[in-house]
OpenMM code with the backbone's topology and positions (N, CA, C; nanometers):
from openmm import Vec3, app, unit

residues = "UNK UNK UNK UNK UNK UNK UNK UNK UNK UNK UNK UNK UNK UNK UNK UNK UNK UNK UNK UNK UNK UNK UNK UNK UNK UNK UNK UNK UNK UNK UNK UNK UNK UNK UNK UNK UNK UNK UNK UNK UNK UNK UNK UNK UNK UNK UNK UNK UNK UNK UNK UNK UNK UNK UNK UNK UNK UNK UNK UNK UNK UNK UNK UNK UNK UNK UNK UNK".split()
positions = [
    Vec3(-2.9148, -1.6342, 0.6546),
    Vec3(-2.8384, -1.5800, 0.5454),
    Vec3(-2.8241, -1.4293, 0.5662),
    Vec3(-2.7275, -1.3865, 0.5510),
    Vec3(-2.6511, -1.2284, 0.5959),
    Vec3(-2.6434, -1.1682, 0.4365),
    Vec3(-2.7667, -1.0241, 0.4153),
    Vec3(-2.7766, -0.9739, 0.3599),
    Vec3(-2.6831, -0.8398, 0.3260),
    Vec3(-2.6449, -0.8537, 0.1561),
    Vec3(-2.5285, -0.7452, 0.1675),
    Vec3(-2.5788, -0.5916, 0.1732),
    Vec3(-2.4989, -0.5162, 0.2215),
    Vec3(-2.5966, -0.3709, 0.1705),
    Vec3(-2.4947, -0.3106, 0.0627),
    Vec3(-2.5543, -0.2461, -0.0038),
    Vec3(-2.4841, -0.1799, -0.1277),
    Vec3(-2.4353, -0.0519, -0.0867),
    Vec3(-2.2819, -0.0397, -0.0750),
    Vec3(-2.2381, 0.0790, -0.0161),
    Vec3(-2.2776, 0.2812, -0.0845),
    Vec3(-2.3308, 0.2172, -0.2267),
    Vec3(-2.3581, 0.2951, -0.3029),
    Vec3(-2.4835, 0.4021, -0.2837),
    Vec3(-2.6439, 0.3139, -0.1727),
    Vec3(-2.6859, 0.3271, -0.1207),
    Vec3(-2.7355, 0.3493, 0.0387),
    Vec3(-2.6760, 0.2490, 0.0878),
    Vec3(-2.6685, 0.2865, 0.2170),
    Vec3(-2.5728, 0.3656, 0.3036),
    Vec3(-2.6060, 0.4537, 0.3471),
    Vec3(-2.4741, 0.6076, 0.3782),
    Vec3(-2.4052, 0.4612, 0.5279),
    Vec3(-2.4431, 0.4308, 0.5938),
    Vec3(-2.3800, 0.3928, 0.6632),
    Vec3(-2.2445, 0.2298, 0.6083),
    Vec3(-2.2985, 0.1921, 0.5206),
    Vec3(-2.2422, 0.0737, 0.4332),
    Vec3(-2.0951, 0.1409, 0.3625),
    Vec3(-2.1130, 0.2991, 0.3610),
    Vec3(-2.0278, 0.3690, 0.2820),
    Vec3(-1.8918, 0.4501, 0.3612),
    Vec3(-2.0038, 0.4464, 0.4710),
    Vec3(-1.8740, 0.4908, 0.6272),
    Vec3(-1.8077, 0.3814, 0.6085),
    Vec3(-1.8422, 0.2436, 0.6504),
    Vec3(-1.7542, 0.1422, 0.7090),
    Vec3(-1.6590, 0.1123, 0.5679),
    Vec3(-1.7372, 0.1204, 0.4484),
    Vec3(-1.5831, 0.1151, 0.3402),
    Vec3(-1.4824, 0.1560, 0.3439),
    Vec3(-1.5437, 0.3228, 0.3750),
    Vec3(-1.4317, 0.4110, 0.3729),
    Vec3(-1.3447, 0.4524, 0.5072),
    Vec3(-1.3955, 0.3734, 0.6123),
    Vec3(-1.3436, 0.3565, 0.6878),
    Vec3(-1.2465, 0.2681, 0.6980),
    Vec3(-1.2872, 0.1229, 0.6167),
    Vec3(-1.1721, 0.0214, 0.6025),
    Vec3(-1.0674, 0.0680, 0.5239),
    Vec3(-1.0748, 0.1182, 0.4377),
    Vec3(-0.9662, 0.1893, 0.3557),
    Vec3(-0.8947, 0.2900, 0.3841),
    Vec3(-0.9383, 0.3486, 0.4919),
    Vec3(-0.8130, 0.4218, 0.5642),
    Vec3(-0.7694, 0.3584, 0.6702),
    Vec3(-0.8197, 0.2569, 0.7514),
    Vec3(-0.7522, 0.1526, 0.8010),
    Vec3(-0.6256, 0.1107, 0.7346),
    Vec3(-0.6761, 0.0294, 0.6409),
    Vec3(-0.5459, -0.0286, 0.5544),
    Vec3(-0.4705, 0.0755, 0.5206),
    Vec3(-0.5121, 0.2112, 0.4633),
    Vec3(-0.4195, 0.2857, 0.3978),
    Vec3(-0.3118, 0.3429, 0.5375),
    Vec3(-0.4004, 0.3364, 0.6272),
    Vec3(-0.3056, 0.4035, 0.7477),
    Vec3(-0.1744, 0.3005, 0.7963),
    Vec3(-0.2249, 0.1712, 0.8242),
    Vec3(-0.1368, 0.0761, 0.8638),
    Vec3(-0.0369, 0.0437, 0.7198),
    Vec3(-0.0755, 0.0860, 0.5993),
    Vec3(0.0542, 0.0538, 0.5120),
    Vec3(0.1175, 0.1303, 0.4558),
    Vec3(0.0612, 0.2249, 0.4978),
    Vec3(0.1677, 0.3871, 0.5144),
    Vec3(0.2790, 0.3828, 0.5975),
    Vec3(0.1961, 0.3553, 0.6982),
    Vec3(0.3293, 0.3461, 0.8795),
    Vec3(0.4200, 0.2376, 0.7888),
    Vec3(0.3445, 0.1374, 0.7433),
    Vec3(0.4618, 0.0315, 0.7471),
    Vec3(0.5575, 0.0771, 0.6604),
    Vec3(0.5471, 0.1446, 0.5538),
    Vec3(0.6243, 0.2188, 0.4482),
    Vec3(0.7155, 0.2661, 0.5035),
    Vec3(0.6968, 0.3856, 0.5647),
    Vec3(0.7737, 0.4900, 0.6513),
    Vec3(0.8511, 0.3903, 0.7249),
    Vec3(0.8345, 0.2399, 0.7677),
    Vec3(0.9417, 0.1954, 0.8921),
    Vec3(1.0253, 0.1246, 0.7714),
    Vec3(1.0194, 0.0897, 0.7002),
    Vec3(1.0973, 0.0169, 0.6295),
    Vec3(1.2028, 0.1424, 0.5188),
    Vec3(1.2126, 0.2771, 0.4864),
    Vec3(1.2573, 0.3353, 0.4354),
    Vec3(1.3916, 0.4256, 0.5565),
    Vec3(1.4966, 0.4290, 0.4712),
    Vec3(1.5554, 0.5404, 0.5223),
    Vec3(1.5527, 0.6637, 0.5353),
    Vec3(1.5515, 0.7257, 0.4324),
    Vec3(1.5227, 0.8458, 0.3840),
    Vec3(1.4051, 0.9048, 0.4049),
    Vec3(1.3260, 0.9689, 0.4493),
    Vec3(1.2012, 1.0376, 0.4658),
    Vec3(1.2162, 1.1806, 0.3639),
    Vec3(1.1823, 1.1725, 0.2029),
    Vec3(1.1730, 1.3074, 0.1759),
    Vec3(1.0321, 1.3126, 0.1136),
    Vec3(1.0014, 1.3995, 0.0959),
    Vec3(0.9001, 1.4436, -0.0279),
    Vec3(0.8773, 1.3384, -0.1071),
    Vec3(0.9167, 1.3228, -0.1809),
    Vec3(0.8826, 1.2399, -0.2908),
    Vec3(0.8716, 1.1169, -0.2410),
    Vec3(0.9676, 1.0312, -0.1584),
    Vec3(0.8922, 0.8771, -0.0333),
    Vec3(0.7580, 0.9169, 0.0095),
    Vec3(0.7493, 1.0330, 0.0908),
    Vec3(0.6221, 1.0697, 0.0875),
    Vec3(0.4737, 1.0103, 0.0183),
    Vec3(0.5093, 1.0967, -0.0819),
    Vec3(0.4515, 1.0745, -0.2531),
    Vec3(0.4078, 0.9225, -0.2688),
    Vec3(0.5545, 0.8568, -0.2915),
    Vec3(0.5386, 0.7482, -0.3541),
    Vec3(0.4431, 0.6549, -0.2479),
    Vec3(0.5142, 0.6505, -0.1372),
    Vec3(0.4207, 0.5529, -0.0056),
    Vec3(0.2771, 0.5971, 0.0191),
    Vec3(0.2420, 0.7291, -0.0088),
    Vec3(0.1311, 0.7540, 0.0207),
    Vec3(0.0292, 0.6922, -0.0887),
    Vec3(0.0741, 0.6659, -0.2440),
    Vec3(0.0057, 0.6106, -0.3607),
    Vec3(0.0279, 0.4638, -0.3293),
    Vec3(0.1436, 0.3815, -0.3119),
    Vec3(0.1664, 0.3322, -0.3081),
    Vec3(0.0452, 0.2040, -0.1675),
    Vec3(0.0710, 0.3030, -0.0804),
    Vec3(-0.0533, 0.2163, 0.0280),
    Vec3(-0.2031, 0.2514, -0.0545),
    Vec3(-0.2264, 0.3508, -0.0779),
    Vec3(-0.3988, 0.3946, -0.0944),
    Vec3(-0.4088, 0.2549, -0.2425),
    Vec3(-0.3362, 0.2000, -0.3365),
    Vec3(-0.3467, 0.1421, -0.4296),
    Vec3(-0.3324, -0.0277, -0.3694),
    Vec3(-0.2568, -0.0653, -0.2344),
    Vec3(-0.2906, -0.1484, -0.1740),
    Vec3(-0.3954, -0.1971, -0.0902),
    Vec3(-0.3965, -0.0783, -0.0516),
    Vec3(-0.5467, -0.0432, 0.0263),
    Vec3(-0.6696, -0.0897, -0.0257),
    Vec3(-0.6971, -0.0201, -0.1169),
    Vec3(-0.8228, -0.0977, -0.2549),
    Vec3(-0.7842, -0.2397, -0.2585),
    Vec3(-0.6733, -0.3031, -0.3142),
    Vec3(-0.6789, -0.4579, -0.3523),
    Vec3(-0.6720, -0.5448, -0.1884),
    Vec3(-0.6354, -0.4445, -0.0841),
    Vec3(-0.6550, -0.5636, 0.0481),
    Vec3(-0.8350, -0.5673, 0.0262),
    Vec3(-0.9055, -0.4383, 0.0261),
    Vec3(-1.0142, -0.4741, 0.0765),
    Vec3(-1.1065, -0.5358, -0.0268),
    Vec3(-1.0687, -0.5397, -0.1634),
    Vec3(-1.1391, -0.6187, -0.2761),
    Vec3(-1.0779, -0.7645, -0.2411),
    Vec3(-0.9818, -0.7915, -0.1374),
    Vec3(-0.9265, -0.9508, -0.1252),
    Vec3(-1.0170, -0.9907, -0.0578),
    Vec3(-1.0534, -0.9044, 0.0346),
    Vec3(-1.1608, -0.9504, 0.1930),
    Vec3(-1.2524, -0.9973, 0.1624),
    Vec3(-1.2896, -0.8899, 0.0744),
    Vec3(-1.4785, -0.8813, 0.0659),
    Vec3(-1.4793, -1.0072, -0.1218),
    Vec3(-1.3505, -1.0364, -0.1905),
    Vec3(-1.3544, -1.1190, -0.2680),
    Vec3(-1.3971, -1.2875, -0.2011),
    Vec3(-1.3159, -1.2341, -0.0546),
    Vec3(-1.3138, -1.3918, 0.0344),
    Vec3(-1.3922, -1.3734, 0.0980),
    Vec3(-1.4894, -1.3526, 0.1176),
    Vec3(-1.5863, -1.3686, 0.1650),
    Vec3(-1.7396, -1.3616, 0.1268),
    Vec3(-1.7433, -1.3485, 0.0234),
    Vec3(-1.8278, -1.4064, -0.0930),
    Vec3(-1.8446, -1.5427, -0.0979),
    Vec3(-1.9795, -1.5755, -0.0739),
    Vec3(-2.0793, -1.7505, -0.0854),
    Vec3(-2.1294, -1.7220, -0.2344),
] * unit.nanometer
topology = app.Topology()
chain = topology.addChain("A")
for resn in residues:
    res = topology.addResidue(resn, chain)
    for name in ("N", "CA", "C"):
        topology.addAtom(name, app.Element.getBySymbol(name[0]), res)
């Protein structure tokens, strides 16, 4: 049985979170940017909130699915 560590406590449990979350946030940023025409400021803006708020619910999907 594979024990969880609590990212809250363990500094290294807290890298790999926040490491996954700029994973995701990085890959759904890019993907943003390929699917838009326009590149201004405010696309910017919006894609950059827009992934970091996907970002959180991919990795609460993962770690939801993968829960015994």
């Amino acid at each position: 049985m594979t024990r969880r560590t609590d990212p809250r406590r363990d500094p290294r449990a807290a890298l790999l979170a926040i490491g996954e979350l700029l994973a995701w946030w990085a890959g759904l940023a890019l993907l943003w940017l390929v699917f838009i025409s326009t590149v201004d400021t405010l696309e910017r803006v919006v894609g950059a909130s827009a992934a970091a708020v996907a970002a959180l619910l991919a990795r609460a999907g993962r770690r939801a699915g993968n829960r015994r």
